[in-house]
PyMOL Python script that loads the backbone (N, CA, C, O; Angstrom):
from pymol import cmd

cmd.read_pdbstr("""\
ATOM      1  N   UNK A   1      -0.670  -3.886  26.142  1.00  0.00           N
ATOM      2  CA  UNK A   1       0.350  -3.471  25.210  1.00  0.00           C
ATOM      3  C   UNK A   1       1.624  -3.072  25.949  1.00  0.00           C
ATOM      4  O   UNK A   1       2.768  -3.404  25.640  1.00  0.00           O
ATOM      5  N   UNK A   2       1.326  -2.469  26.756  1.00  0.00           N
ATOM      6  CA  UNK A   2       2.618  -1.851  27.520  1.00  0.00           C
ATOM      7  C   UNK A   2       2.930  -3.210  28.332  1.00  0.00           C
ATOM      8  O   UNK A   2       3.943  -3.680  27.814  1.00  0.00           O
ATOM      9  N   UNK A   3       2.527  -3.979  29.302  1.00  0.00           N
ATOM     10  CA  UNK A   3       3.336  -5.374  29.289  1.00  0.00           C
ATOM     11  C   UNK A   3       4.206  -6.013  28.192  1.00  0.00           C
ATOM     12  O   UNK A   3       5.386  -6.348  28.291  1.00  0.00           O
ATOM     13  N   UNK A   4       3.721  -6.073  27.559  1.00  0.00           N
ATOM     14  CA  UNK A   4       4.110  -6.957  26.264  1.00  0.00           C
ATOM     15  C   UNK A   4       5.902  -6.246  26.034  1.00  0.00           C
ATOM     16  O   UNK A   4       7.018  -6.767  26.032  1.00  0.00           O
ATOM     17  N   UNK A   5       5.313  -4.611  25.838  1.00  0.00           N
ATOM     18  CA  UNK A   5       7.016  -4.161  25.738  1.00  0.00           C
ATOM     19  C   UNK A   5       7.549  -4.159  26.794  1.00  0.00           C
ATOM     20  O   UNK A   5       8.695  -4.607  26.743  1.00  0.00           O
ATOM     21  N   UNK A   6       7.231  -3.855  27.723  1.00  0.00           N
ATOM     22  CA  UNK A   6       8.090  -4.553  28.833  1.00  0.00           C
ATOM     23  C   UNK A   6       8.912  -5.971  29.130  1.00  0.00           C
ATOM     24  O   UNK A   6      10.030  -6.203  29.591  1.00  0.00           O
ATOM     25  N   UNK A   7       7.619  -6.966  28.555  1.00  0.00           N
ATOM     26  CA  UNK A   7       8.380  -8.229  28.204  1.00  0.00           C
ATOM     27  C   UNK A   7       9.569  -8.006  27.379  1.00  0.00           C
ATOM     28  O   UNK A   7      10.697  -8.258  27.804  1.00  0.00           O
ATOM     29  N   UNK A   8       9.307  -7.459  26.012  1.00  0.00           N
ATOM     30  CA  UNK A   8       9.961  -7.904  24.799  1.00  0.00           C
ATOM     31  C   UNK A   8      11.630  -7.002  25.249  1.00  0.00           C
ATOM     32  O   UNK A   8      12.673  -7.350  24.696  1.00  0.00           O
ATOM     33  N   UNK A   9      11.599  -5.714  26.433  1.00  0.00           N
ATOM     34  CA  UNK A   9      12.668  -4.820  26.494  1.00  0.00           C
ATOM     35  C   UNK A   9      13.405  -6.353  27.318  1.00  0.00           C
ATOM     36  O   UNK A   9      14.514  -6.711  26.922  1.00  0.00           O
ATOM     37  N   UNK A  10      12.831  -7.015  28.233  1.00  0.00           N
ATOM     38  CA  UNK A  10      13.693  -7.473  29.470  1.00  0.00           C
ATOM     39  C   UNK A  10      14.017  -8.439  28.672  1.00  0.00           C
ATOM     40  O   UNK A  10      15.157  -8.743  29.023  1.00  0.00           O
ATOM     41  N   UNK A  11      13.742  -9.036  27.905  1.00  0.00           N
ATOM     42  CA  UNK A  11      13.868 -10.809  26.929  1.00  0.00           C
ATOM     43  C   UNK A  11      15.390  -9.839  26.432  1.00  0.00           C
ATOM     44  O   UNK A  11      16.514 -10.117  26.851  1.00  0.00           O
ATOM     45  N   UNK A  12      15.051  -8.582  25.377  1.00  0.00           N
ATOM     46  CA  UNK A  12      15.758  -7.850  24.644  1.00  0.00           C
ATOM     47  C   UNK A  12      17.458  -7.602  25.537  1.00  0.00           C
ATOM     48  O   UNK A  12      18.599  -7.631  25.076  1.00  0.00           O
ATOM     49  N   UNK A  13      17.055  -7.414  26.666  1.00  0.00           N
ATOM     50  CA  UNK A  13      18.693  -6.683  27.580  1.00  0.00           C
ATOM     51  C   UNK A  13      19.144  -8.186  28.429  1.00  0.00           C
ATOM     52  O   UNK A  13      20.254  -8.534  28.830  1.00  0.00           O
ATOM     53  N   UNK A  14      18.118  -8.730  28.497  1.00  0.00           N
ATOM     54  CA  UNK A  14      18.991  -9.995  28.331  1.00  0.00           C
ATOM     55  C   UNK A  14      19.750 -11.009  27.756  1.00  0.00           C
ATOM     56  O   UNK A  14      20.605 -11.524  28.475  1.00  0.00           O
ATOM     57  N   UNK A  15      19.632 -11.375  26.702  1.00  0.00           N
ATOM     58  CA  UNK A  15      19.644 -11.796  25.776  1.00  0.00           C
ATOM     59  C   UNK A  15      20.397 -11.480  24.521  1.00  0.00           C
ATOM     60  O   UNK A  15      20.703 -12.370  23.728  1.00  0.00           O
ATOM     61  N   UNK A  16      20.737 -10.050  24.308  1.00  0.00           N
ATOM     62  CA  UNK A  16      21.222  -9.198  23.213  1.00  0.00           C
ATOM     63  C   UNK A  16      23.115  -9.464  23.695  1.00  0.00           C
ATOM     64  O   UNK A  16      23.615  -9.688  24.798  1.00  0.00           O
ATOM     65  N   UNK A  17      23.689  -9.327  22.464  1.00  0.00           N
ATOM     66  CA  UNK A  17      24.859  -9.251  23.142  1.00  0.00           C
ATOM     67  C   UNK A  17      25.544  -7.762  23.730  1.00  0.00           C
ATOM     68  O   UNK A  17      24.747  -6.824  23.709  1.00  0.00           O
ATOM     69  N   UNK A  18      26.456  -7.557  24.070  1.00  0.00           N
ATOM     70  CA  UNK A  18      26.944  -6.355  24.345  1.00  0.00           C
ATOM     71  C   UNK A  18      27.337  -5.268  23.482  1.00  0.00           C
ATOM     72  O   UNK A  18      27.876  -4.301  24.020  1.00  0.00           O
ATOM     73  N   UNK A  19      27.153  -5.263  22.195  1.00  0.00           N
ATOM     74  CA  UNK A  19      27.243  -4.414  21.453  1.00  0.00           C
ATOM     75  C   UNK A  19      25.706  -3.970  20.485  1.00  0.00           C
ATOM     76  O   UNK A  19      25.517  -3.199  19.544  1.00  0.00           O
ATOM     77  N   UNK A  20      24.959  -4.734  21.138  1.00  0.00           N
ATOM     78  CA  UNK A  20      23.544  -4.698  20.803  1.00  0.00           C
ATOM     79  C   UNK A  20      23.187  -2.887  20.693  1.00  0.00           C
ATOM     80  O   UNK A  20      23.600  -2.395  21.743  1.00  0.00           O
ATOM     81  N   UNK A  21      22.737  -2.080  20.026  1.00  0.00           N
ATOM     82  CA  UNK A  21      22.218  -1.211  19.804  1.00  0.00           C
ATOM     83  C   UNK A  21      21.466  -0.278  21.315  1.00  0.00           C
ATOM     84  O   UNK A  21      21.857   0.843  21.640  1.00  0.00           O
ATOM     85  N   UNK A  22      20.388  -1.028  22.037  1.00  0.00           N
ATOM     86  CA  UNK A  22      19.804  -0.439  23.004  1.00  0.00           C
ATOM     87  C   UNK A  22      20.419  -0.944  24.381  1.00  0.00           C
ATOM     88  O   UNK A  22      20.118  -0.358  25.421  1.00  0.00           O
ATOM     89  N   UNK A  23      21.390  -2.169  24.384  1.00  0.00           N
ATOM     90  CA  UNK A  23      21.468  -2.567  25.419  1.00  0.00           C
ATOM     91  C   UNK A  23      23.109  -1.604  25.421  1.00  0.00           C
ATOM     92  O   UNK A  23      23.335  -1.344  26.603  1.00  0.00           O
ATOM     93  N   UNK A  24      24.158  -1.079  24.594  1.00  0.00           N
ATOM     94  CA  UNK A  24      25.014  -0.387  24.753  1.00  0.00           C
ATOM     95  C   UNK A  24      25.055   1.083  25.256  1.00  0.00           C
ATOM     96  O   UNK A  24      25.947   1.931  25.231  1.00  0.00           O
ATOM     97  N   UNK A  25      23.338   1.092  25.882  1.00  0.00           N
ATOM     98  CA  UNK A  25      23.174   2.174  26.149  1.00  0.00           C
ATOM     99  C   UNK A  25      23.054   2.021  27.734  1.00  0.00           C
ATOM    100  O   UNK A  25      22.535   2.902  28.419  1.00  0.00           O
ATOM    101  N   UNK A  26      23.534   0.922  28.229  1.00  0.00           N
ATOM    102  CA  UNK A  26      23.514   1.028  29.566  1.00  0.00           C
ATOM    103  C   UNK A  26      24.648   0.824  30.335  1.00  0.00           C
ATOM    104  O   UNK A  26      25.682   0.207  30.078  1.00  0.00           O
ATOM    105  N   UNK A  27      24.326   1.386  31.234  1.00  0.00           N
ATOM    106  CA  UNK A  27      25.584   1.327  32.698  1.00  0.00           C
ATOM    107  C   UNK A  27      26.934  -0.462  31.819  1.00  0.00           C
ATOM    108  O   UNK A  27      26.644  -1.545  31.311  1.00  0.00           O
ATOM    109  N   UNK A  28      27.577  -0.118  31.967  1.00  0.00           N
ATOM    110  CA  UNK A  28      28.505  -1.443  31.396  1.00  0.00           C
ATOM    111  C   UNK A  28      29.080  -2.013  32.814  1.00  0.00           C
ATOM    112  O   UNK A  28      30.067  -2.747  32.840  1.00  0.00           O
ATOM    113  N   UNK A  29      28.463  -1.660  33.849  1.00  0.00           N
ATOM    114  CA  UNK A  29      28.147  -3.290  35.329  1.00  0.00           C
ATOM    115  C   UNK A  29      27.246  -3.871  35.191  1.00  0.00           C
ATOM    116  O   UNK A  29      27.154  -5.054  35.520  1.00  0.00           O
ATOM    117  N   UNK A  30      26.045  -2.985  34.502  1.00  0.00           N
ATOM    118  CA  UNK A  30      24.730  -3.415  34.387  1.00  0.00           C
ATOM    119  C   UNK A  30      24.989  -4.540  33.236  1.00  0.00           C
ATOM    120  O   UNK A  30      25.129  -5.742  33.462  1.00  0.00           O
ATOM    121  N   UNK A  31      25.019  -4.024  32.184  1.00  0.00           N
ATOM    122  CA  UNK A  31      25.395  -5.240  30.975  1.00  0.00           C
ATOM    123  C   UNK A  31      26.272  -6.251  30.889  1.00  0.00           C
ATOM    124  O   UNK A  31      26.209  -7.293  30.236  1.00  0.00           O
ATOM    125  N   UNK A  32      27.172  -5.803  31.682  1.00  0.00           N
ATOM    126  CA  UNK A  32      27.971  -7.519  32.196  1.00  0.00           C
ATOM    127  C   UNK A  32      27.492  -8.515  33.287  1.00  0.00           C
ATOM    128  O   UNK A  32      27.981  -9.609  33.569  1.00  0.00           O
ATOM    129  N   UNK A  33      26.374  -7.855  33.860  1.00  0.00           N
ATOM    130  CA  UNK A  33      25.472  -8.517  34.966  1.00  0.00           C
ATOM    131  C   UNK A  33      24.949  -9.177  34.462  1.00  0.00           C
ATOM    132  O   UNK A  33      24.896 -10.302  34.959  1.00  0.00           O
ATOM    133  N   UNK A  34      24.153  -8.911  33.034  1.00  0.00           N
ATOM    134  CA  UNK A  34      23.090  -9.108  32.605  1.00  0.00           C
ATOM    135  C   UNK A  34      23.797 -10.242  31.966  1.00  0.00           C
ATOM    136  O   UNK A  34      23.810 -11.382  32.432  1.00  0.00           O
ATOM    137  N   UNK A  35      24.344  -9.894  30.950  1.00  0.00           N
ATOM    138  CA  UNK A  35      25.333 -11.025  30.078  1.00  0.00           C
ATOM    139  C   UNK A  35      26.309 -12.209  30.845  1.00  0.00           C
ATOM    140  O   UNK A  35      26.371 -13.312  30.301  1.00  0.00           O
ATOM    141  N   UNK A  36      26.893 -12.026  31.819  1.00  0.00           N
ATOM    142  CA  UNK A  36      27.709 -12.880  32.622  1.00  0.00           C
ATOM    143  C   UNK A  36      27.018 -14.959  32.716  1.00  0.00           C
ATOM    144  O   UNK A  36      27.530 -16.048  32.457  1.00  0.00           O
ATOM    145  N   UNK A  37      25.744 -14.511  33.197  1.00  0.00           N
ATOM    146  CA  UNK A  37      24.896 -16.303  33.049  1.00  0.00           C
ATOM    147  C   UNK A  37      24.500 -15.510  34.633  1.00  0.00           C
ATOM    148  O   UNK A  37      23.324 -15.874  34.600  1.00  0.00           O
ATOM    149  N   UNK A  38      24.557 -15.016  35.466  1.00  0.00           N
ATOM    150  CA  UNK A  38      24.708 -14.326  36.686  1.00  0.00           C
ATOM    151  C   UNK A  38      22.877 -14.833  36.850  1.00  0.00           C
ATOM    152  O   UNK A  38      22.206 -14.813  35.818  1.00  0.00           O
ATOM    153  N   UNK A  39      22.196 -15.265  38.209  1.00  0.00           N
ATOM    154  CA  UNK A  39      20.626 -14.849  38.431  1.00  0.00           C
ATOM    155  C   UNK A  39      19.907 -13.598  38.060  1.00  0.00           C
ATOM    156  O   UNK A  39      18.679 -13.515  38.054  1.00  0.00           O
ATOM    157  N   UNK A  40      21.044 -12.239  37.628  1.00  0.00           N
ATOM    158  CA  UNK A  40      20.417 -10.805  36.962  1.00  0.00           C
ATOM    159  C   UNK A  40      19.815 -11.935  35.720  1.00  0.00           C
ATOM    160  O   UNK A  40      18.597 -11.941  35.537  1.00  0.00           O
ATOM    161  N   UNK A  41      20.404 -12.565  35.162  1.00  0.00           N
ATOM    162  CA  UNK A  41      20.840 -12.773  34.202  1.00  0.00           C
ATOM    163  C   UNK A  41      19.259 -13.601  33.890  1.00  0.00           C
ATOM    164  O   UNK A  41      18.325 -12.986  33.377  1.00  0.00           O
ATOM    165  N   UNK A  42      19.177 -14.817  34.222  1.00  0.00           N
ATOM    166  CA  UNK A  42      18.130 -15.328  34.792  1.00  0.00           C
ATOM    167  C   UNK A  42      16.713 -14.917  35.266  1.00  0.00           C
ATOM    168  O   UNK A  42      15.752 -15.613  34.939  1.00  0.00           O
ATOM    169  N   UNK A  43      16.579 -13.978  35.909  1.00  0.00           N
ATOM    170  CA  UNK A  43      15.727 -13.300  36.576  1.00  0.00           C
ATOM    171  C   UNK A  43      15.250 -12.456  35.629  1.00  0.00           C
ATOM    172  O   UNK A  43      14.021 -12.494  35.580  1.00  0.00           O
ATOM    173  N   UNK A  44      15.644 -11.867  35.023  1.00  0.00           N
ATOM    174  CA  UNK A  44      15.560 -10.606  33.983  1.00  0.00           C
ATOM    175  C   UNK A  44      14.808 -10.762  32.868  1.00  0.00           C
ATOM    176  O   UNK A  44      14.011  -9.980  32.349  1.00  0.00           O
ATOM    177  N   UNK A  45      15.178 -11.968  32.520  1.00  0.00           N
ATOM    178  CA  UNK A  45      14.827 -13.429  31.282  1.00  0.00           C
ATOM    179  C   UNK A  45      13.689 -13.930  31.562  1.00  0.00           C
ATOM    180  O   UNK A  45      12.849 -14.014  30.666  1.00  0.00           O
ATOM    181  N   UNK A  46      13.364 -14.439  33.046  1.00  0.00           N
ATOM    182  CA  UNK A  46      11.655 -14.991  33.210  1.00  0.00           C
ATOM    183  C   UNK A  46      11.336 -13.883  34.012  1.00  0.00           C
ATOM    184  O   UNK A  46      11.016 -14.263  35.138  1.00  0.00           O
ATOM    185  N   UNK A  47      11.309 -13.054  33.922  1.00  0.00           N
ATOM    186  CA  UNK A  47      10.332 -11.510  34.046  1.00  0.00           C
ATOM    187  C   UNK A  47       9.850 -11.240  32.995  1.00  0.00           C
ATOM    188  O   UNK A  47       8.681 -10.890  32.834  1.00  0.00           O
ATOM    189  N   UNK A  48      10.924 -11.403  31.890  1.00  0.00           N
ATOM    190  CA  UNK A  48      10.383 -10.890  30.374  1.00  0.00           C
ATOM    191  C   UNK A  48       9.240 -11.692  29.929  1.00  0.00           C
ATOM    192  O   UNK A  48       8.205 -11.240  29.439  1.00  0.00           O
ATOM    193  N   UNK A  49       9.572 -13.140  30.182  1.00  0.00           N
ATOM    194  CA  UNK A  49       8.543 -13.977  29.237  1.00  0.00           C
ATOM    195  C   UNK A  49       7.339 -13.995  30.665  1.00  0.00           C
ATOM    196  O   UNK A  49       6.181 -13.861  30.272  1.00  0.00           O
ATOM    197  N   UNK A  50       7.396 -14.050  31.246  1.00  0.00           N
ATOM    198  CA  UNK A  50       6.139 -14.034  32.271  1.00  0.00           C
ATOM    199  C   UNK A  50       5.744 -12.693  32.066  1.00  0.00           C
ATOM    200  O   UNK A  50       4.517 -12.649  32.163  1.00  0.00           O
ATOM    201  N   UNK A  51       6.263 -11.481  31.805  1.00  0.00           N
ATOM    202  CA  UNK A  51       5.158 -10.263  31.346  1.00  0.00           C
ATOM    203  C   UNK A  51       4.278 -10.217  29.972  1.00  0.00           C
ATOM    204  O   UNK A  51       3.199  -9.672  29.736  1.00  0.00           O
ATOM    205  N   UNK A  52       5.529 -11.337  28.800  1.00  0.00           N
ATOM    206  CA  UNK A  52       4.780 -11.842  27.444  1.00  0.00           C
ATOM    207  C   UNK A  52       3.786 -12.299  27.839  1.00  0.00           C
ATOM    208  O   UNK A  52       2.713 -11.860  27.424  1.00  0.00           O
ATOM    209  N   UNK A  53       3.855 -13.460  28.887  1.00  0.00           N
ATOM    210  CA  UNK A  53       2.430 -15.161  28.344  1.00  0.00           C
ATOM    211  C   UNK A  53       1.440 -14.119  29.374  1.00  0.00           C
ATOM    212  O   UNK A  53       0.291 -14.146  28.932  1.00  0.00           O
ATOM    213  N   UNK A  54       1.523 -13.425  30.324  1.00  0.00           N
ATOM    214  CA  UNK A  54       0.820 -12.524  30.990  1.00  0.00           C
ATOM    215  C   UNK A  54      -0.103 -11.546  30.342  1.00  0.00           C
ATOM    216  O   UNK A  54      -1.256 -11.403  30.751  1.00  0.00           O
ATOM    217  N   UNK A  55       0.435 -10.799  29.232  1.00  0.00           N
ATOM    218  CA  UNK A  55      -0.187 -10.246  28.553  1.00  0.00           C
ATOM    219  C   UNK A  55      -0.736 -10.718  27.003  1.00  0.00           C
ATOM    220  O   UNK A  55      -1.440  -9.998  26.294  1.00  0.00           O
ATOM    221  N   UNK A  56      -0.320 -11.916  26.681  1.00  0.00           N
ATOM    222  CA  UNK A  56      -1.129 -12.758  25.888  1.00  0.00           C
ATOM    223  C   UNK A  56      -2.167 -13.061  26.503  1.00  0.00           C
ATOM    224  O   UNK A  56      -3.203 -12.897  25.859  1.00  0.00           O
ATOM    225  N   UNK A  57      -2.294 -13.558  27.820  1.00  0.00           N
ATOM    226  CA  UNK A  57      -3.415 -14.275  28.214  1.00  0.00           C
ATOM    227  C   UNK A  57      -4.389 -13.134  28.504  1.00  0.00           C
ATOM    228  O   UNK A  57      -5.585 -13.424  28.509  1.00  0.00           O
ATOM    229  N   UNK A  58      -3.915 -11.494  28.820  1.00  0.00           N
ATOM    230  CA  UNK A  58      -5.295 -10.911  29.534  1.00  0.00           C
ATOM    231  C   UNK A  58      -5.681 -10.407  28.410  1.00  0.00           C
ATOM    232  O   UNK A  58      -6.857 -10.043  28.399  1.00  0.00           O
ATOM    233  N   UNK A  59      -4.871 -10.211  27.112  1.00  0.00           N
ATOM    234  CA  UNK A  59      -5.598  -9.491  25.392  1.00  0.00           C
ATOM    235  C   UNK A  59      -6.707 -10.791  25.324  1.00  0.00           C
ATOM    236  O   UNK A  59      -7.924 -10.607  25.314  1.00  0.00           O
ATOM    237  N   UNK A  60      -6.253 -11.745  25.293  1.00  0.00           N
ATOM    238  CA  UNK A  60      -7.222 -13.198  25.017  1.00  0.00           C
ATOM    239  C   UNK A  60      -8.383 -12.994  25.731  1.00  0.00           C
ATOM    240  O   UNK A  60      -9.448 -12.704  25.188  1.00  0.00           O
ATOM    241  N   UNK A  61      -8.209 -13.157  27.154  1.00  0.00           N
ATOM    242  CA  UNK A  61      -9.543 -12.764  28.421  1.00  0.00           C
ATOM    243  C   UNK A  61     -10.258 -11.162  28.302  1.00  0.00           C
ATOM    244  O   UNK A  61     -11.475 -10.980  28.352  1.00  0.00           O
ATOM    245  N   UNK A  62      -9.146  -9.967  28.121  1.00  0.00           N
ATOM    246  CA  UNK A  62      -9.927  -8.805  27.800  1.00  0.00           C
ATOM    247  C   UNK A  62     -11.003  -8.652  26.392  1.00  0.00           C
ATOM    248  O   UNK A  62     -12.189  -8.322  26.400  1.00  0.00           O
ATOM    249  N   UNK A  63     -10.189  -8.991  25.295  1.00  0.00           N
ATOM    250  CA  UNK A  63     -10.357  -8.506  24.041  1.00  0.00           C
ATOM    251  C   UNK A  63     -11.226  -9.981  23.644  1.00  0.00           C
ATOM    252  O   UNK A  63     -12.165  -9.623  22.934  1.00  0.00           O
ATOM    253  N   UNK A  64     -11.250 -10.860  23.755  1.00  0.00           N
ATOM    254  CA  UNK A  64     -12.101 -12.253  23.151  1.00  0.00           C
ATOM    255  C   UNK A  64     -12.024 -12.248  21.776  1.00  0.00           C
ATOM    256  O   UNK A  64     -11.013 -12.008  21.116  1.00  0.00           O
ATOM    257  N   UNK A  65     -13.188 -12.535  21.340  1.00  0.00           N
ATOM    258  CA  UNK A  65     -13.494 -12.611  19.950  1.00  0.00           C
ATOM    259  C   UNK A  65     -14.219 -11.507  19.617  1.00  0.00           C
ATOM    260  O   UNK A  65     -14.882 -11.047  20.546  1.00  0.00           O
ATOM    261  N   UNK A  66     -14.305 -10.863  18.419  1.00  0.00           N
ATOM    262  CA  UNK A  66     -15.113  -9.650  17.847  1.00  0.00           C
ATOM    263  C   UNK A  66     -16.220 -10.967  16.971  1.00  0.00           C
ATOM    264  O   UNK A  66     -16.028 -12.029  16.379  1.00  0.00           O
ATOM    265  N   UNK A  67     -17.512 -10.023  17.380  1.00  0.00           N
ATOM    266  CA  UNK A  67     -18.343 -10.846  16.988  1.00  0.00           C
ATOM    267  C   UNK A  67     -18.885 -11.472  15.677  1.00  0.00           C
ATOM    268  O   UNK A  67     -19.707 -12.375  15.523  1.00  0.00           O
ATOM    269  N   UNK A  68     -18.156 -10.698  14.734  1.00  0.00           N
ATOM    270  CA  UNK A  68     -18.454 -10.713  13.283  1.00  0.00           C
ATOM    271  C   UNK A  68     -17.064 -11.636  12.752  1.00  0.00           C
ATOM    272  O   UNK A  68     -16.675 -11.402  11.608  1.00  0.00           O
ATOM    273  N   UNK A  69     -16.337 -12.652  13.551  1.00  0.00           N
ATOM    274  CA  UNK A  69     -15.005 -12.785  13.223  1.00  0.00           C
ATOM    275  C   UNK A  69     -15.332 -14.206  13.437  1.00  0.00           C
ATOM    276  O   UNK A  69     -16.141 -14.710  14.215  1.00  0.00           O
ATOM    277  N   UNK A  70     -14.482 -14.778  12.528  1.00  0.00           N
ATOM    278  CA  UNK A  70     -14.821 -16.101  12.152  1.00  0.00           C
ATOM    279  C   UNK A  70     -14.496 -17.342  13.442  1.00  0.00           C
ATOM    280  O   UNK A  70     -15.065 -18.431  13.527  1.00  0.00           O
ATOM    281  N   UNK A  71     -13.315 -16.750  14.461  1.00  0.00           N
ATOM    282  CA  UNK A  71     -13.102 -17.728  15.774  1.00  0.00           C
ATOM    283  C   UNK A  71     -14.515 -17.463  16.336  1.00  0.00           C
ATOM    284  O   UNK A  71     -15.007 -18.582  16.187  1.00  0.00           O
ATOM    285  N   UNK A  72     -15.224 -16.908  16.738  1.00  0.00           N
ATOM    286  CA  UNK A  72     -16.133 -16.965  17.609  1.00  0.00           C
ATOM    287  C   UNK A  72     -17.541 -17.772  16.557  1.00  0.00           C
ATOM    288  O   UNK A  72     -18.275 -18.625  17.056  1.00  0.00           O
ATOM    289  N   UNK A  73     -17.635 -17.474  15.629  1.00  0.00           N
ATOM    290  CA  UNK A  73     -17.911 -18.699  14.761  1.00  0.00           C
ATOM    291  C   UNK A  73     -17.957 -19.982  14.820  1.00  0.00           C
ATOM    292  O   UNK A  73     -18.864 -20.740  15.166  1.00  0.00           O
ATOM    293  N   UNK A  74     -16.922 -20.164  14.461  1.00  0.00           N
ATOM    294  CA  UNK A  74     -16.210 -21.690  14.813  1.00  0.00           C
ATOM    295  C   UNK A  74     -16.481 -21.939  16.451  1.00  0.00           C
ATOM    296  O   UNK A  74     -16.706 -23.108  16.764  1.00  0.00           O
ATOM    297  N   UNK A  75     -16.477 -21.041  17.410  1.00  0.00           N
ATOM    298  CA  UNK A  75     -16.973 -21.755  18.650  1.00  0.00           C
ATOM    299  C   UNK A  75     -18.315 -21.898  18.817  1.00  0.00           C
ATOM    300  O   UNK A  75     -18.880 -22.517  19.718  1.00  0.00           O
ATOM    301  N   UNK A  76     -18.926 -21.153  17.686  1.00  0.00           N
ATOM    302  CA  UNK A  76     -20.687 -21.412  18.312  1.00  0.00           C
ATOM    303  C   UNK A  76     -20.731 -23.055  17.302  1.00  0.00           C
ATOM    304  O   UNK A  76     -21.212 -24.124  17.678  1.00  0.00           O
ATOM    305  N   UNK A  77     -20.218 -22.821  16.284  1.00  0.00           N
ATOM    306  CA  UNK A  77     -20.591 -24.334  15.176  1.00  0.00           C
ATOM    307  C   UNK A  77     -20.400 -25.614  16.253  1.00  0.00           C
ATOM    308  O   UNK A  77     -21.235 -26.411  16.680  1.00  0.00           O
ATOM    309  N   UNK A  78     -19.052 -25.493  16.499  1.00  0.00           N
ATOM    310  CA  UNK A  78     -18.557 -26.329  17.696  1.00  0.00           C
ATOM    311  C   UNK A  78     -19.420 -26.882  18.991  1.00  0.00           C
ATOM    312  O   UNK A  78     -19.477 -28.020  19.457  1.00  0.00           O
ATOM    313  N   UNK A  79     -19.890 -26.002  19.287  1.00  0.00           N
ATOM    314  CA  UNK A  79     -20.794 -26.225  20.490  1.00  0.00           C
ATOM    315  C   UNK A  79     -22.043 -26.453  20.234  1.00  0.00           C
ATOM    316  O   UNK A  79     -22.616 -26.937  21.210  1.00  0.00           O
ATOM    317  N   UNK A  80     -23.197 -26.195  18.642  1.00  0.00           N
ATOM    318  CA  UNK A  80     -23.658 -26.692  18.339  1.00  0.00           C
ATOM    319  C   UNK A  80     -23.686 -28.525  17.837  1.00  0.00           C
ATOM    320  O   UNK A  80     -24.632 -29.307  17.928  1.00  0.00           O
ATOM    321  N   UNK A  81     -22.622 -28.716  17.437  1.00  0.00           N
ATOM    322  CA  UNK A  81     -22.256 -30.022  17.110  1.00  0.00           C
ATOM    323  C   UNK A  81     -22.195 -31.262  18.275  1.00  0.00           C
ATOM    324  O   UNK A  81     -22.395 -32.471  18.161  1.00  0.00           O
ATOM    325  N   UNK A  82     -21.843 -30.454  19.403  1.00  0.00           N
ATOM    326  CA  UNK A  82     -21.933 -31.184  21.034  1.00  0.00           C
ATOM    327  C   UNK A  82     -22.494 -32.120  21.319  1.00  0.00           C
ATOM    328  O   UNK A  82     -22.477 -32.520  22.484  1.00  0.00           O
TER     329      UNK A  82
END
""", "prot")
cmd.dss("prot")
cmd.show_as("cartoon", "prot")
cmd.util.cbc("prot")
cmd.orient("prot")
């Protein structure tokens, strides 16, 4: 969970324009760094989504299927059918 907002803040201060709500709350070198097209700029942007698909993938690998839930279902039918 806390990845995920981490993703969604760095996607968020990149991405937002300069009068954006949370991102007007920062240093204004910082936000023209960010905003300019600059590698901050860049860098900041695939940090965000690599902390997203990062923490999609370990909820998927941690959390699986709950056993009473119809995906894990569908994978036993599936693999019966084989």
């Amino acid at each position: 969970m806390a990845l995920a907002g981490i993703g969604l803040s760095c996607v968020y201060a990149a991405n937002a324009g300069h009068g954006a709500p949370l991102v007007s709350l920062l240093p204004s070198s910082l936000a023209h760094k960010l905003h300019c097209g600059s590698m901050i700029h860049r860098a900041v942007n695939i940090c965000g989504c690599a902390c997203l698909l990062s923490s999609n993938y370990l909820g998927r690998k941690i959390g699986g299927c709950a056993q009473d839930s119809d995906c894990c279902e569908g994978k036993k039918a599936h693999k019966k059918n084989d």
